[in-house]
Steps between C-alpha positions, in 0.01 A plus 500: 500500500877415520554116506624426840155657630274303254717141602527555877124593494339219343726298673378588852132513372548146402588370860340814727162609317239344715249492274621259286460289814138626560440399167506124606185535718196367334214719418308432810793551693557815360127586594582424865804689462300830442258402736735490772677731398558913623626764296649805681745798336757669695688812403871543495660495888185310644568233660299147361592251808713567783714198665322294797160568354310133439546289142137495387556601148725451254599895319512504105636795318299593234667818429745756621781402703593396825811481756534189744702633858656204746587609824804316627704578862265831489591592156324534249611356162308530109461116464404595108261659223156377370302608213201436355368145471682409764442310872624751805738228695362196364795290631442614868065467492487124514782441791350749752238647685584833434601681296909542539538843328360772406329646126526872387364620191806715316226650225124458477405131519261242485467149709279263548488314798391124441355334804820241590251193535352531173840487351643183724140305345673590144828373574360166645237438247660658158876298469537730192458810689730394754747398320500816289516679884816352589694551206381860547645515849818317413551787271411845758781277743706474231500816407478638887851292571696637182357871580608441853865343430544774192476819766674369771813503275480818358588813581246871473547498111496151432133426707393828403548379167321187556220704609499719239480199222237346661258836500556503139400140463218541715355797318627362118731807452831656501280817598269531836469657800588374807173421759748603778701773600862463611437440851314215414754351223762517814280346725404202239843460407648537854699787431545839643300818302782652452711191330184499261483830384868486421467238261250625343717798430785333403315264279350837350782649423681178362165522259409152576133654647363799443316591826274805543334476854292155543548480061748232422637439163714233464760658203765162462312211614823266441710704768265476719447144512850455474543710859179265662782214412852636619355771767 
């Protein structure tokens, strides 16, 4: 694995893995956690909340991968990307009633959906546990204001880019295929179909990717980062 992936991985597992922040819970906590808790699987394109519907749970990823959608002056927007031991909107659960977006499952997935009240008794009672919470929500805004401030500067082949990079990092490879088709890349990156599949061609025949269908392999990972920065 080249060494941008293996740094900017562990990295972001250091400040957005969510189980390191389970972890705090004592053992009987953890036993109430299961107890309370429900585990369903979706498959890729199924929908896993919609916004409006009522904050009774909290959503944890325990595999696949899954794409947040905002709706803002009737549009809708990709707010962002989680992946596997991860919470689905954790920042917006506590300061509303319901739930202000909306979950879709990109590939097969897994979440468990912890009753909310349950998890408030942990935060009052277990100062460990919540203090291990908010540094892990600190980092997903972090993260969510960088990724937001990166791609409104950029241009198609500089957020393409962007997206590109972090696909790799989120499946720990140069090589992978992509859990959406193109329609879905322009929708995610706010883009038009068309603007998409251009750069993909271009970036093919520049031989920084080597694309074949939803295959992407990702030939001169230096130039590509190098576009997510001046694009």
């Amino acid at each position: 694995m080249p060494d941008f992936l293996r740094e900017k991985t562990q990295l972001e597992y250091d400040f957005l893995n969510a189980k390191e922040c389970l972890n705090m819970l004592t053992e009987d906590e953890k036993e109430i956690l299961v107890q309370h808790k429900t585990d369903l699987e979706f498959k890729a394109g199924e929908t896993i909340v919609k916004r409006g519907a009522v904050v009774n749970n909290l959503l944890y990823v325990t595999e696949g991968l899954v794409k947040l959608e905002v709706v803002n002056d009737h549009k809708v927007s990709t707010l962002g990307l989680v992946q596997s031991h991860s919470f689905v909107g954790l920042i917006c659960c506590f300061a509303f009633k319901n739930f202000d977006f909306t979950a879709v499952a990109l590939e097969n997935t897994k979440v468990s959906f912890i009753e909310i009240d349950v998890f408030e008794k942990f935060i009052k009672s277990n100062g460990e546990f919540s203090m291990a919470l908010i540094k892990h929500m600190s980092g997903i805004a972090n993260g969510l204001f960088h990724r937001m401030t990166r791609l409104s500067q950029k241009n198609i082949d500089g957020a393409l880019s962007i997206l590109l990079l972090d696909f790799a990092k989120i499946y720990i490879s140069p090589n992978y295929t992509l859990p959406v088709g193109r329609k879905e890349l322009a929708e995610i990156l706010g883009y038009s179909k068309e603007s998409v599949i251009n750069t993909l061609s271009k970036f093919n025949k520049e031989g920084i990717l080597n694309v074949v269908d939803r295959k992407i392999e990702i030939l001169n990972i230096k130039k590509l980062e190098q576009i997510s920065i001046l694009g």
